[in-house]
C-alpha positions as CSV (number, residue, x, y, z in Angstrom):
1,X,108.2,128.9,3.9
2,X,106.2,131.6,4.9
3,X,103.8,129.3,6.4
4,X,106.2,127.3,8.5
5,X,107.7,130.4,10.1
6,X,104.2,130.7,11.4
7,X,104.0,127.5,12.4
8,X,106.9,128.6,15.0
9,X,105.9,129.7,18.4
10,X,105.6,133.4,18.8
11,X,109.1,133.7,21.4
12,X,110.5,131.7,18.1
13,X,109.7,134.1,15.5
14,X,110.4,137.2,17.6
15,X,114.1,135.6,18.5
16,X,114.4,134.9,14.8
17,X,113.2,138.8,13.8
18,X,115.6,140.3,16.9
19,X,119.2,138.9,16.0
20,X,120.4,141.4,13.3
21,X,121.8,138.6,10.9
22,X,119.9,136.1,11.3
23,X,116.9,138.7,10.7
24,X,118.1,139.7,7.1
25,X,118.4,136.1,6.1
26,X,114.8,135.0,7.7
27,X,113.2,137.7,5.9
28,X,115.5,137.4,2.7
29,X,114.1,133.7,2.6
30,X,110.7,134.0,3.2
31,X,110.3,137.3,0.8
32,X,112.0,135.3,-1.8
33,X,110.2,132.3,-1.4
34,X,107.0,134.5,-1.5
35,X,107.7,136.7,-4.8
36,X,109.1,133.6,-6.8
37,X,105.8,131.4,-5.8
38,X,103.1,134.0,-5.8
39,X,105.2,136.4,-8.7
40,X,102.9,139.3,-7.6
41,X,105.2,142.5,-8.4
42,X,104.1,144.1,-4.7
43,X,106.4,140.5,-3.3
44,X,109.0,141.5,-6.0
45,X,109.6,144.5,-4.9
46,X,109.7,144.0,-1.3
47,X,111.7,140.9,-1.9
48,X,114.5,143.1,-3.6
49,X,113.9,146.2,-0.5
50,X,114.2,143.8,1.9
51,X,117.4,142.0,0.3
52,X,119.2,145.7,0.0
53,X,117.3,147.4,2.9
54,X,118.5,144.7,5.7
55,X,118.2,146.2,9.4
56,X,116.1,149.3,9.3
57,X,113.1,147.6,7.3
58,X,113.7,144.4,9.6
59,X,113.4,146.3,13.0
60,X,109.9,148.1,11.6
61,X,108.8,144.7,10.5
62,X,109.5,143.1,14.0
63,X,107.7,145.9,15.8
64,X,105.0,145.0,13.3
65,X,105.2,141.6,13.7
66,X,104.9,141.9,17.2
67,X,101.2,143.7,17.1
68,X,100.0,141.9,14.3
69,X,101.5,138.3,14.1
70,X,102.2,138.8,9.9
71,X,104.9,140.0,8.3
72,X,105.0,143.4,6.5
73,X,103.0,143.5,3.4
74,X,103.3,139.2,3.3
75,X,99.6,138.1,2.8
């Protein structure tokens, strides 16, 4: 999943990562999808901050996805 969200075009991703909502469920899905294929504990863990953390942790990882073109800690 991770890969085809960055398969979309930058304005894409950013309009995906700016909407509050829809945000929390992009990065629910691709953190989930992440931990559960890779089941490296540092996915877990973010998987399960991201689920409870919601707006906060998705406005830092916008800003950083802005500069960087990744995701926070999604490698």
């Amino acid at each position: 999943m991770y890969k085809k969200f960055l398969g979309l075009s930058k304005v894409v991703r950013v309009v995906l990562l700016i909407i509050p909502f829809v945000n929390w469920v992009t990065e629910i899905i691709i953190r989930w999808d992440r931990a559960l294929n890779t089941k490296n504990i540092v996915d877990v863990v973010m998987a399960i901050v991201f689920t409870f953390g919601g707006a906060i942790l998705g406005f830092v990882d916008l800003i950083y996805h802005i500069f960087t073109d990744k995701l926070l800690l999604v490698d």
